[in-house]
Each structure stands twice: as C-alpha cells, then as structure tokens.
C-alpha positions as CSV (number, residue, x, y, z in Angstrom):
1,X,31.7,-16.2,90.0
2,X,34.5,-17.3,92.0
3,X,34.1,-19.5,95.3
4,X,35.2,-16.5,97.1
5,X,33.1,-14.1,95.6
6,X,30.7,-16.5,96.6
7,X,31.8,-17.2,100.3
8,X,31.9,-13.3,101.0
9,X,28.4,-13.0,99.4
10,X,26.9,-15.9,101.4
11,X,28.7,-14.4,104.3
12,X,27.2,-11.0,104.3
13,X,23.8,-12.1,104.1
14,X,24.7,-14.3,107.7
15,X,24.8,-17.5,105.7
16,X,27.4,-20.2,106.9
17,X,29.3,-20.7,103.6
18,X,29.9,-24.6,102.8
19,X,31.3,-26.1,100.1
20,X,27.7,-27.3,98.9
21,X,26.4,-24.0,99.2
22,X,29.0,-22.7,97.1
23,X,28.2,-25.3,94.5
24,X,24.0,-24.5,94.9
25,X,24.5,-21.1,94.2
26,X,26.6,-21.5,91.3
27,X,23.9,-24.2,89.8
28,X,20.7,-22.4,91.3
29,X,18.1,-24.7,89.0
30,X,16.8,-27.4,91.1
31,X,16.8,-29.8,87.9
32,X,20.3,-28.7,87.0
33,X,21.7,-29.2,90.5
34,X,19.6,-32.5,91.1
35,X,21.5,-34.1,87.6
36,X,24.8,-32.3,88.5
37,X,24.5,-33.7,92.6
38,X,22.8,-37.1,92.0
39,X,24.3,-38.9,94.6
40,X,23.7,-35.8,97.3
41,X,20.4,-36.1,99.6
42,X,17.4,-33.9,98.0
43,X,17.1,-32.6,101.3
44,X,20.6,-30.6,101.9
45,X,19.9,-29.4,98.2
46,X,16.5,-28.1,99.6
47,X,18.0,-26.7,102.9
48,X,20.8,-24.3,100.9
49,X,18.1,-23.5,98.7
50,X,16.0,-22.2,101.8
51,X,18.4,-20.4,103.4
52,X,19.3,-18.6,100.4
53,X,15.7,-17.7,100.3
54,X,15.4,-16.9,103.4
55,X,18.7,-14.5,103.7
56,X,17.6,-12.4,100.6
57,X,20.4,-14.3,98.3
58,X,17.9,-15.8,95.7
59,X,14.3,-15.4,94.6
60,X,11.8,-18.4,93.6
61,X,10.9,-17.8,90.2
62,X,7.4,-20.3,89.4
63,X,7.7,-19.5,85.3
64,X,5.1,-22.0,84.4
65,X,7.3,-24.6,83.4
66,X,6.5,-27.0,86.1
67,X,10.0,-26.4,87.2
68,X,10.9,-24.0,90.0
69,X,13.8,-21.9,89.1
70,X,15.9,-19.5,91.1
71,X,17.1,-16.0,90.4
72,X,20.1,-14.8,92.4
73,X,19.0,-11.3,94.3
74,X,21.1,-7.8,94.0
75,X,22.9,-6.6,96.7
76,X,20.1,-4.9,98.3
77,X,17.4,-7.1,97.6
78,X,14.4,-7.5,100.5
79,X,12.1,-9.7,97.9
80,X,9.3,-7.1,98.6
81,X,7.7,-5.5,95.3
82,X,9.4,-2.7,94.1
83,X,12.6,-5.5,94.2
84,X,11.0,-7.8,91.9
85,X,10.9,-7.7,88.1
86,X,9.6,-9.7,85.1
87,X,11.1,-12.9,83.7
88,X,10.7,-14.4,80.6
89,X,10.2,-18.1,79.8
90,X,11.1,-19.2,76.2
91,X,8.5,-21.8,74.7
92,X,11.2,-23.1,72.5
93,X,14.3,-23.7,74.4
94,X,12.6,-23.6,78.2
95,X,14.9,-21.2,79.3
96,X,13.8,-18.6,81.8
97,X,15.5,-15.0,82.3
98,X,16.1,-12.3,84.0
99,X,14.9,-9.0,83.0
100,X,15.9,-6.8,85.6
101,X,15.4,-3.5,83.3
102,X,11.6,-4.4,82.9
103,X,10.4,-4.1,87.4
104,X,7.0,-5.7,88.3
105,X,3.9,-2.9,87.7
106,X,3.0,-1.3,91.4
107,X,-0.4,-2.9,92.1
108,X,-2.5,-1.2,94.3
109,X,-4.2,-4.4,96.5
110,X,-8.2,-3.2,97.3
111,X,-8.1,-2.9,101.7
112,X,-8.1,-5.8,103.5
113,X,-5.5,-7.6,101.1
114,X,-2.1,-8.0,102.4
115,X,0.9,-8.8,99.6
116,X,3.1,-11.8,100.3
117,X,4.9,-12.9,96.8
118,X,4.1,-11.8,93.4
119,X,5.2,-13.3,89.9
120,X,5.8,-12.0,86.3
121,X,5.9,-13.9,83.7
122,X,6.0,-13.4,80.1
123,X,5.8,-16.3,77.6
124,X,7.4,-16.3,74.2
125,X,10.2,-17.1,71.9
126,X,13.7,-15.4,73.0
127,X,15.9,-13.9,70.5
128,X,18.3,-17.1,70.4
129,X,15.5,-19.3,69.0
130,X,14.1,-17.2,66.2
C-alpha cells in the first residue's frame, strides 16, 4: 500500500497521519516493527498502535504465540462480533492469518454477561509448510 493510500485511510478514521504511523501500519507486528525501528522509543510504537485500535484501523489478534499481532480492519469495521473472524496460527512457520471468509460463530452470552473482545484461533500447519 502506498503512503497515500495510507494517509487517506489513517485520515478518514480521524487519525493524524505521521510519517511513523505510516511506517506502523505498513509493519503492523510489534516484533517486526520493534527489529525494523530499533532505535525508535517503544512508547511512540505503542501510541500509533493504540490509536489505530482505538479508530477501528487495526484489530489485536492474541494467537497464542506469546506475541501480539495486529490485523488491519475493513473499511467498515466497528471490532464488535459479527466484524471479527477466525485466524489461523501455523505451528511450523509461526505465521498468523487472516481468514476473513471463515467470521467468528454468534455466541449467545447467558444474561448478565456483557461481550467486550472475543478471539479465534485455530492451530495447525498452513499450506506453505506441508
């Protein structure tokens, strides 16, 4: 994606585009951009990172790795349930994707339970590593 693909989207969601926004959302794994920013605080990796949260742009994605991951949203993403879907985390390569097609099961909470966040994760071998 081009920085000003990248600039408009930041923009729409109301989030100031900077040049190390522009380079978080192109890296979006907190491992990746901490080895390709070494030298850049932790913190204003941390503070893009949350206000891409925050403005619907990305989703945390906890995939069991011990690694947090992120997973840039669609266009009309609100990060409430029928938005989400299922990832998948490779056991060989430690890769984690996407699967967009498959969307998280509707899970009727008992009363008295209020939804806040909800992961889906399936564990396996991807196609590459076969």
């Amino acid at each position: 994606m081009e920085n000003q693909e990248i600039d408009k989207k930041l923009e729409s969601k109301n989030v100031k585009s900077t040049a190390m926004q522009t380079l978080v959302y192109k890296a979006l794994s907190l491992s990746d951009l901490e080895q390709r920013f070494g030298k850049v605080e932790r913190s204003t990796i941390f503070r893009a990172l949350k206000s891409f949260e925050d403005n619907f742009i990305v989703q945390t994605v906890n995939d069991g790795s011990g690694s947090v991951k992120y997973a840039v949203c669609d266009e009309d993403c609100t990060c409430n349930i029928n938005d989400l879907h299922v990832h998948f985390f490779c056991t060989r390569c430690g890769r984690t994707r996407c699967m967009k097609e498959l969307p998280i099961p509707d899970v009727k909470l008992p009363d008295g339970y209020t939804y806040e966040n909800t992961q889906f994760i399936i564990n396996g071998v991807c196609p590459h590593c076969h």
